[in-house]
C-alpha positions as CSV (number, residue, x, y, z in Angstrom):
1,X,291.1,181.5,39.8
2,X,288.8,184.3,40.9
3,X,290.1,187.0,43.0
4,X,288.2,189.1,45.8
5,X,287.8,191.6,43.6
6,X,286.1,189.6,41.2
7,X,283.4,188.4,44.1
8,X,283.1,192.0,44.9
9,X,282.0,192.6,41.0
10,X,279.1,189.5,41.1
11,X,277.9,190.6,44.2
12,X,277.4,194.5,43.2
13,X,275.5,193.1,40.2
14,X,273.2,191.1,42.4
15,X,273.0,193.5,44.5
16,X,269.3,195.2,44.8
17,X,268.0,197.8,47.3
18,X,266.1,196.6,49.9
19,X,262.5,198.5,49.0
20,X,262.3,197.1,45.2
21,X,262.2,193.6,47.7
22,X,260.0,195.0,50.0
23,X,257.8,195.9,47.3
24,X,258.1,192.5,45.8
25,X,256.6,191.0,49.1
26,X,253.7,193.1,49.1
27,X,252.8,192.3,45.7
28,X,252.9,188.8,46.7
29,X,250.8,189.1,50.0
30,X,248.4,191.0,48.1
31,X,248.1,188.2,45.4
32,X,247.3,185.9,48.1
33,X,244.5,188.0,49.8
34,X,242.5,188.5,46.9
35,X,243.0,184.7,45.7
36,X,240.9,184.5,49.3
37,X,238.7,187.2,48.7
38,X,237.4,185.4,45.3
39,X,237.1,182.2,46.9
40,X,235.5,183.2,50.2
41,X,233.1,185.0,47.5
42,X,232.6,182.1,45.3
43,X,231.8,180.3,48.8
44,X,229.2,182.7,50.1
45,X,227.7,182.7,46.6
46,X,227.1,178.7,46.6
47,X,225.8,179.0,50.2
48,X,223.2,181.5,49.1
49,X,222.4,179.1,46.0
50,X,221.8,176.7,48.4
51,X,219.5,179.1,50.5
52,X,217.7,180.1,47.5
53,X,216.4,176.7,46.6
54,X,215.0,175.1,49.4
55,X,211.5,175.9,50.1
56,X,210.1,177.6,53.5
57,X,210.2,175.0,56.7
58,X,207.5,176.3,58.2
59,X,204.1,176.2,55.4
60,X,201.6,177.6,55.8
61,X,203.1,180.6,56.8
62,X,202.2,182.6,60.0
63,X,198.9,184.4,58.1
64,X,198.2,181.6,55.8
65,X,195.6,178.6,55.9
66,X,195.8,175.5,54.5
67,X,193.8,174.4,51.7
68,X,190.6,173.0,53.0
69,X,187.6,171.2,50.7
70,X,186.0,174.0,48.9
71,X,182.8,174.0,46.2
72,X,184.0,175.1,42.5
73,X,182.1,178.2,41.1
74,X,180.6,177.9,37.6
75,X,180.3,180.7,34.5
76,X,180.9,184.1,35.9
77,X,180.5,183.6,39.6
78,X,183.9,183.3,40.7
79,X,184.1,187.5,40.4
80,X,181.1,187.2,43.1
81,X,183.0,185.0,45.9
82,X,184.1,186.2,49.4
83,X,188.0,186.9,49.7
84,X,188.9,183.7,51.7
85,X,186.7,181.6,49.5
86,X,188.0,183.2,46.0
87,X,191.5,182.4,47.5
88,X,190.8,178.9,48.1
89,X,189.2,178.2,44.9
90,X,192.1,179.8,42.9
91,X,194.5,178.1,44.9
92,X,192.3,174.6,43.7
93,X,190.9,175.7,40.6
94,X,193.8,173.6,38.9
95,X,195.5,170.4,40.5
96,X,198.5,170.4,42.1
97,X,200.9,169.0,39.0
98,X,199.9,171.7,37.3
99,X,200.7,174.2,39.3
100,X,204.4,172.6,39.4
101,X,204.2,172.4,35.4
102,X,203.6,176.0,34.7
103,X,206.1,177.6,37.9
104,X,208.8,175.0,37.1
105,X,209.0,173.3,40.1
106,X,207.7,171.9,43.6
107,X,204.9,174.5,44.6
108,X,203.5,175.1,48.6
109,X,200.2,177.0,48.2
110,X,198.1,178.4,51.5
111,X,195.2,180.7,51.4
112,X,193.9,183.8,53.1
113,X,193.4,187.0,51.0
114,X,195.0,185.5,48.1
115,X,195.8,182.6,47.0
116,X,200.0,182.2,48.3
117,X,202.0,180.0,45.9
118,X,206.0,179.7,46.7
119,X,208.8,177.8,44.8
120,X,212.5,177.3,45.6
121,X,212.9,180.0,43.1
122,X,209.3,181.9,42.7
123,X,206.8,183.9,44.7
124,X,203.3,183.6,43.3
125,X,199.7,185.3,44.6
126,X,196.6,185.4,42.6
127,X,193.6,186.9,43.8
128,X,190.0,188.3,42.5
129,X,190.1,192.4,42.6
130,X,187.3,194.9,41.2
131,X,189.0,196.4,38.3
132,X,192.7,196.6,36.3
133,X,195.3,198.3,37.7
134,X,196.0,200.9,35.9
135,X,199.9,201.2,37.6
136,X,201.6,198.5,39.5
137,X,205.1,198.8,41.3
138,X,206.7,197.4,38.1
139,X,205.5,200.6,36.3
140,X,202.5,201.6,33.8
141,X,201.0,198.1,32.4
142,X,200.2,197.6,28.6
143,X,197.2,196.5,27.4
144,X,196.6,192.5,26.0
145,X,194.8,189.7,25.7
146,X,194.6,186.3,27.6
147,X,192.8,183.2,26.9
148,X,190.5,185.7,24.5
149,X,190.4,188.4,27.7
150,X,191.7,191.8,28.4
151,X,194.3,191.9,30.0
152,X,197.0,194.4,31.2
153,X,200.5,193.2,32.3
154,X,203.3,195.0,33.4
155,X,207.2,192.9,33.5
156,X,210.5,194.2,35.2
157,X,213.7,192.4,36.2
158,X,212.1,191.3,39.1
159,X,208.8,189.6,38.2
160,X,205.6,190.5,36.6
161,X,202.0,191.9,37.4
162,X,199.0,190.6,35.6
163,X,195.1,191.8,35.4
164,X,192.7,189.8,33.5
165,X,188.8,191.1,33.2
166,X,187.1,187.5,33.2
167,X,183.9,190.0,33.5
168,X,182.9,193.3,32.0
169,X,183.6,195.4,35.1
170,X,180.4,198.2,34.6
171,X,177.5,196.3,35.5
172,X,178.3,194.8,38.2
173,X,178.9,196.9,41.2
174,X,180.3,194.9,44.3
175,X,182.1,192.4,41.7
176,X,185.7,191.5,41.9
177,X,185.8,190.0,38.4
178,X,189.7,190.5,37.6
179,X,192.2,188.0,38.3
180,X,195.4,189.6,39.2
181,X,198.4,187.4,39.2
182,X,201.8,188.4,40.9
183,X,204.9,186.7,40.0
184,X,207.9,187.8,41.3
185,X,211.6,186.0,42.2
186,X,212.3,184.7,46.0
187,X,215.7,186.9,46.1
188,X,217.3,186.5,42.6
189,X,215.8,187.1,39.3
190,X,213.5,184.5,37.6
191,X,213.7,184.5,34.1
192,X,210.0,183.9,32.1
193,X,207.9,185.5,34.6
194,X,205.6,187.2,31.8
195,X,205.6,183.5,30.2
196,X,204.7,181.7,33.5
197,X,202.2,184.2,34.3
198,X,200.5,184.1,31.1
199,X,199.9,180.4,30.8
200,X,198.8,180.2,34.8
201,X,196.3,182.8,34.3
202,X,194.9,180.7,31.1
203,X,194.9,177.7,33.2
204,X,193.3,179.3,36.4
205,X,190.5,180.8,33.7
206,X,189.8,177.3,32.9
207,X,189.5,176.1,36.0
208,X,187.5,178.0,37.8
209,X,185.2,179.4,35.0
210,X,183.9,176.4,33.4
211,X,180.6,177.1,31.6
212,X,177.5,178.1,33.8
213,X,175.5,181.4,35.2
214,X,176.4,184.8,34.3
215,X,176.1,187.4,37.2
216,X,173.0,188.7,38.1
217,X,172.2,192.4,36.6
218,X,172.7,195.0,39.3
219,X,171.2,198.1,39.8
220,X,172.5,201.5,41.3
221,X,172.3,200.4,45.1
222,X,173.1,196.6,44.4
223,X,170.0,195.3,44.1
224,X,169.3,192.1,42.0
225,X,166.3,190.0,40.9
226,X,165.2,187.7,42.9
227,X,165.6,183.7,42.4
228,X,164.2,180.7,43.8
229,X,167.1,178.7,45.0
230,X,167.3,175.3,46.5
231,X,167.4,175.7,50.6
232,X,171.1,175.4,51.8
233,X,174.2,176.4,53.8
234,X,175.8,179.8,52.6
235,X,179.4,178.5,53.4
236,X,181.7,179.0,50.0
237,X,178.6,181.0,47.7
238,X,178.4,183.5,45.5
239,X,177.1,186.8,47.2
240,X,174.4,186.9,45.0
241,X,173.6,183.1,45.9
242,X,173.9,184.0,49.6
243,X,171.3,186.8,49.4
244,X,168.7,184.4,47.2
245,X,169.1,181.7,50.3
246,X,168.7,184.7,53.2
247,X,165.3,185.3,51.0
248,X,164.5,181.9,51.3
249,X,165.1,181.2,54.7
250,X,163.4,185.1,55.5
251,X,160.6,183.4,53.9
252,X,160.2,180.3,55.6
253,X,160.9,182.0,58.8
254,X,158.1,185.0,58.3
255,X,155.5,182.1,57.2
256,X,155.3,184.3,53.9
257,X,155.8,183.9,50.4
258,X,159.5,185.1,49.4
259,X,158.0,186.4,46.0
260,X,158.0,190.7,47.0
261,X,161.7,190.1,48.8
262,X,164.4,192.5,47.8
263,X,167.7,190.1,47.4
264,X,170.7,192.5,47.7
265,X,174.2,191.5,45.1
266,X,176.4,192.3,48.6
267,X,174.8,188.7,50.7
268,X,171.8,190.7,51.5
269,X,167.8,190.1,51.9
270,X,164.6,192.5,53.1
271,X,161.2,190.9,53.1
272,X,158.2,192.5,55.0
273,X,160.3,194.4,57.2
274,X,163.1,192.5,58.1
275,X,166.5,192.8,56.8
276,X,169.3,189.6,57.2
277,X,172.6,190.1,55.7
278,X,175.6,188.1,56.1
279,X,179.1,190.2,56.4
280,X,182.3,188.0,55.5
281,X,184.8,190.5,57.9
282,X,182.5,192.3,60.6
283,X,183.0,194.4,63.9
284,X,183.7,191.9,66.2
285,X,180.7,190.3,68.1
286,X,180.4,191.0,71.6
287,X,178.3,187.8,72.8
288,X,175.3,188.7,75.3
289,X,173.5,185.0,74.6
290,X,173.4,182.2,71.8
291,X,171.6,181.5,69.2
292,X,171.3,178.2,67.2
293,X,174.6,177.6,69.3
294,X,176.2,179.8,68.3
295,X,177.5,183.3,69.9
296,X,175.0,186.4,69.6
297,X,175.1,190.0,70.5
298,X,171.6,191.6,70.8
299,X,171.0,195.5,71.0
300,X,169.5,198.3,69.6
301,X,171.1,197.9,66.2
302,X,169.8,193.9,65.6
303,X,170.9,190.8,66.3
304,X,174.4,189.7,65.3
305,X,175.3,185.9,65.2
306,X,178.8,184.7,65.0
307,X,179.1,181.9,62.3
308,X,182.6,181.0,62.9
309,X,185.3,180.8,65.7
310,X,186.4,184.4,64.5
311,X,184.6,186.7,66.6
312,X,185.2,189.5,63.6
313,X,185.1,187.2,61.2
314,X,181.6,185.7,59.4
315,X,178.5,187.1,60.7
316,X,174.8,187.4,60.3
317,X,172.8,190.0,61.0
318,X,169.1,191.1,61.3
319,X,167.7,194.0,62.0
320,X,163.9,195.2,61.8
321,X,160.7,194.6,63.2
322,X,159.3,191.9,65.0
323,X,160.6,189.3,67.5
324,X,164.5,188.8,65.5
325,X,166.2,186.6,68.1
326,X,163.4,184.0,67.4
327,X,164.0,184.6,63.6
328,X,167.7,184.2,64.2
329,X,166.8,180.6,65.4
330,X,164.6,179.6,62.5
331,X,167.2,181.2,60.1
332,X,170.6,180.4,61.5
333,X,170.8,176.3,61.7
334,X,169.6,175.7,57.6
335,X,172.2,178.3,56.3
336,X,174.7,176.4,58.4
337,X,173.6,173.4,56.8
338,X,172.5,171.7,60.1
């Protein structure tokens, strides 16, 4: 039978001082809170997966346009287009199922400078610009070849850069005859972006360079020689198409043969005179009357029509001798196509 004394015994040997259990309940609590650290981590994680694939709500986006009806360029005269127009044809040049073959997924595209392409998981803008880059924010691009082109590209972590020359750049002052292709990750790193930009650019070549004119030989202050083209609306050319159909219509309008005009590579025309030129991005009109229906500013400097809703937007204008504003109302309704 045990005494007291022996209770007194098993008790001091399970006895322990009160910080070693203390310190036992810290290590515990602490346990527990990073056990919820990791999984409130682990949470936030999934939730920003989730962000990361959906695409934007709201497309186009605030600057963008949507893809409208636009005319396909032929040989070299993509490297000759207007910004907006350039965009719009890249963003066409290849159908849509292609687009979401080569980027890996469901693709929104919009226009406006560039041609805007997003993915749940991709950012994507391809555009016409006058020469390689020669740096880029990924760093100093190396020189290659694509589709039988040079071509620089530069490739980080986060996405890469690529310049094509579809065109010898020299010649042709005024030109934008490189495709640049960006290709980046929408907030996490994309692996293949050198791939996926490679074999977009190939397929945007393709597209919008099937076979047809080479640009027109340019001289020191743009000019170009002249050729007859078929009377039409400007909307969509080639610059150097534009400035043939101002010396048409400068022609027609004069009662002159267009044979001694001076066609200009920038959307430009002089003929006995009288000078038209067509501007893509302009100083905005300030309208004083109409003409062909459309909003006109006449002073000292010419006559100015606005072409579209955009009063700094498209614009023709014509300066010179002569009674313009009644030029201006021959001129203006054929390159409108009315």
């Amino acid at each position: 039978m045990a005494t007291p004394n022996d209770y007194r015994a098993i008790a001091r040997k399970t006895d322990r001082p009160m910080w070693i259990w203390a310190g036992c309940a810290l290590v515990s609590v602490l346990l527990l809170f990073g056990v919820g650290i990791f999984v409130a981590i682990t949470l936030l994680s999934r939730d920003d997966t989730g962000t990361e694939a959906k695409l934007p709500e709201v497309w186009p986006s605030k600057p963008g346009q949507e893809l409208r009806p636009v005319m396909m360029p032929t040989g070299e005269m993509v490297a000759a287009l207007t910004d907006e127009t350039a965009a719009q044809v890249l963003c066409q040049a290849i159908p849509e199922q292609r687009w979401e073959e080569i980027l890996g997924g469901r693709t929104l595209r919009e226009a406006g400078q560039s041609c805007h392409a997003v993915t749940a998981e991709l950012d994507v803008s391809t555009q016409m610009v006058p020469a390689l880059p020669e740096d880029t924010s990924r760093g100093m691009p190396t020189k290659t070849t694509v589709a039988g082109k040079l071509a620089v590209i530069a490739t980080d972590k986060d996405g890469t850069s690529l310049g094509v020359e579809l065109v010898e750049v020299a010649p042709h002052i005024g030109a934008s005859p490189v495709l640049h292709i960006s290709l980046r990750g929408r907030l996490v790193e994309s692996p293949e972006t050198e791939k996926k930009a490679r074999a977009l650019a190939e397929a945007l070549i393709a597209g919008a360079m099937p076979p047809g004119p080479k640009l027109p030989k340019t001289g020191e202050d743009g000019e170009i020689a002249l050729e007859k083209t078929e009377p039409g609306p400007i909307k969509d050319k080639p610059l150097p198409v534009i400035s043939w159909l101002l010396c048409g219509e400068l022609g027609r309008a004069l009662g002159v043969p267009p044979d001694n005009a001076k066609p200009n590579f920038f959307a430009a025309c002089e003929l006995n005179g009288v000078t038209a030129d067509y501007s893509e991005l302009s100083t905005a009109v300030a309208p004083t009357t109409t003409i062909a229906g459309r909003p006109a500013q006449v002073d000292g400097r010419g006559v100015f029509v606005q072409l579209t809703d955009d009063p700094a937007g498209q614009t023709l204008k014509f300066k010179g001798t002569g009674d313009l504003v009644a030029l201006a109302e021959k001129m203006v309704p054929p390159l409108l196509g009315r």
